[in-house]
Every structure is written in C-alpha cells, then in structure tokens.
C-alpha positions as CSV (number, residue, x, y, z in Angstrom):
1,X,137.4,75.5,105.7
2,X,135.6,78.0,103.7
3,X,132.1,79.8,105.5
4,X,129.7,80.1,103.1
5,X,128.4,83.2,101.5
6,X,125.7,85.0,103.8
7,X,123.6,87.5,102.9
8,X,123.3,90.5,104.9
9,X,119.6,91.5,105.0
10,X,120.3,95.4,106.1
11,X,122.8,96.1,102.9
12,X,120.2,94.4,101.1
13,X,117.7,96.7,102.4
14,X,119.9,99.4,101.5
15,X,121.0,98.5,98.0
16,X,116.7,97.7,97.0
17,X,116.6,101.3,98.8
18,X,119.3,102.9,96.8
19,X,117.4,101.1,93.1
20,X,114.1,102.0,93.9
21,X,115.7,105.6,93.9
22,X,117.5,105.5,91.0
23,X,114.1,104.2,89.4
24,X,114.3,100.7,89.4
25,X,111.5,99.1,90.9
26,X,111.6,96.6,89.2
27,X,114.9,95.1,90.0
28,X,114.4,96.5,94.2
29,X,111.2,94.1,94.4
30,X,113.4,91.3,93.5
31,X,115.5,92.2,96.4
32,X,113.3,93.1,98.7
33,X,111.4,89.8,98.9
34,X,113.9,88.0,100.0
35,X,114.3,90.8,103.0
36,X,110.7,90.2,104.2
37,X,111.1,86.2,103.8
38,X,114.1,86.2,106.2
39,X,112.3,88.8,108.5
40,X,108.2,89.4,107.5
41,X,107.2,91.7,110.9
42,X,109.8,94.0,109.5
43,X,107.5,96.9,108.4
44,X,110.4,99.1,107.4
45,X,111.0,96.4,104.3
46,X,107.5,95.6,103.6
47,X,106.9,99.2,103.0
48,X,110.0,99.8,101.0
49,X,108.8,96.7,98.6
50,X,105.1,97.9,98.3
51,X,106.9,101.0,96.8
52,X,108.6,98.8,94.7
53,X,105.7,97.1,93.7
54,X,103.3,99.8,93.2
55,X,106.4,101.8,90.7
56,X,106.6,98.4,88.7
57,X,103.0,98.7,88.1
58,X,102.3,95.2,90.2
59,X,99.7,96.4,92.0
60,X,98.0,93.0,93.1
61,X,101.5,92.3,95.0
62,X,101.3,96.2,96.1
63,X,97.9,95.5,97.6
64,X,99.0,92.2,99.6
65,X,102.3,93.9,100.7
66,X,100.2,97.0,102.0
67,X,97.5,95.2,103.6
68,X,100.3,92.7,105.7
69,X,101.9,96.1,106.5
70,X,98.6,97.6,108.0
71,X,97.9,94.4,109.9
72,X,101.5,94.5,112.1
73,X,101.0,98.5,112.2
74,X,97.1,99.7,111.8
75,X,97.8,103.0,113.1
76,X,100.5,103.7,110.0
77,X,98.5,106.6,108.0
78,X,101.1,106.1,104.7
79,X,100.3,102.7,104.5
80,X,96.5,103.4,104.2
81,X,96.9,106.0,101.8
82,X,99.0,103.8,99.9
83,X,96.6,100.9,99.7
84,X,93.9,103.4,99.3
85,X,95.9,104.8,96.2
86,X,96.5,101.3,94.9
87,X,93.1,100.1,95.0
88,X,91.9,103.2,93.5
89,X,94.6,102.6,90.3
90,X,93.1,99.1,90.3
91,X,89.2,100.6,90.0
92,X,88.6,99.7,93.4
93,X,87.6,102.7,94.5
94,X,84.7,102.2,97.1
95,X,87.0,100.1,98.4
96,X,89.5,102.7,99.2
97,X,87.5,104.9,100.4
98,X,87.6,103.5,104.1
99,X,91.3,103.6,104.2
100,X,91.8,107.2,102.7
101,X,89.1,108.1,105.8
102,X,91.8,106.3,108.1
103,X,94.2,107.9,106.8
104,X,93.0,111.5,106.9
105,X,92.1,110.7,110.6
106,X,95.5,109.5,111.4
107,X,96.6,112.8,109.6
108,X,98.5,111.2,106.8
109,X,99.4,113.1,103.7
C-alpha cells in the first residue's frame, strides 16, 4: 500500500527561503502560506512571507502578515519597522509612526 505524498513544512520553509533570495517573491508567498496554515504561531514563516509579500508589492497581505506577527511577538523591533515601512508605502504614514517609535525603542534597525 502506497503512503501518500506529505509535505514537509521545514524544506518548504527553506525552498520559499532560497526564492525569496533569488528574487522571487512572488512564487515564495505561494509557498509560504501553506507553511503558516499548517503551523500560524510560527513567527519564523510569518516573517519570511511578509517579506515575500511586501517584495511582490502586496502590501495589504504584508500589513496583515506583520500585524499577526507582532501580536504572537510585540517585543520583535523588525517586525514594527516592517509594518511601519509598509504602511508608510501605503500612505499610511501617521499610522506608522507609533510602530517606527517602538521600534527605535526596541533598538531595531
């Protein structure tokens, strides 16, 4: 009797990892939301698809990925400069502002 075909969620992790770096974002996104369906606390793949996101220019996903990320971890500086960054493309900018002032109070870059 044949098993079926499971997918392993880390080498998916890795190969949306490995396309987001060669400058697909695009195609990693697609990936990486099945990895945060089968596992949505895991910050490591909800920050590695609002990267995705925010490369392929879909900023309102960006936004909702970033703002589930800084809900499990409110103490993560990138992911406040990130959402900061992606409201500001989105002419949100007073809205950014209190996540850039986290951000530079958590010390992030």
């Amino acid at each position: 009797m044949t098993q079926p075909f499971e997918i392993d969620m880390h080498s998916e992790f890795l190969r949306a990892d490995l396309l987001l770096a060669m400058g697909q974002p695009t195609e990693a996104a697609r990936i990486l939301e099945r990895v945060v369906a089968a596992d949505p606390a895991n910050e490591a793949a909800l920050e590695l698809l609002a990267r995705a996101y925010f490369g392929s220019a879909q900023l309102t996903k960006s936004e909702n990925a970033l703002t589930r990320l800084v809900a499990l971890a409110p103490a993560n500086g990138w992911a406040r400069r990130a959402l900061a960054r992606t409201l500001e493309r989105q002419s949100r900018g007073a809205e950014a502002q209190p996540h850039h002032r986290m951000a530079d109070a958590l010390g992030a870059a």
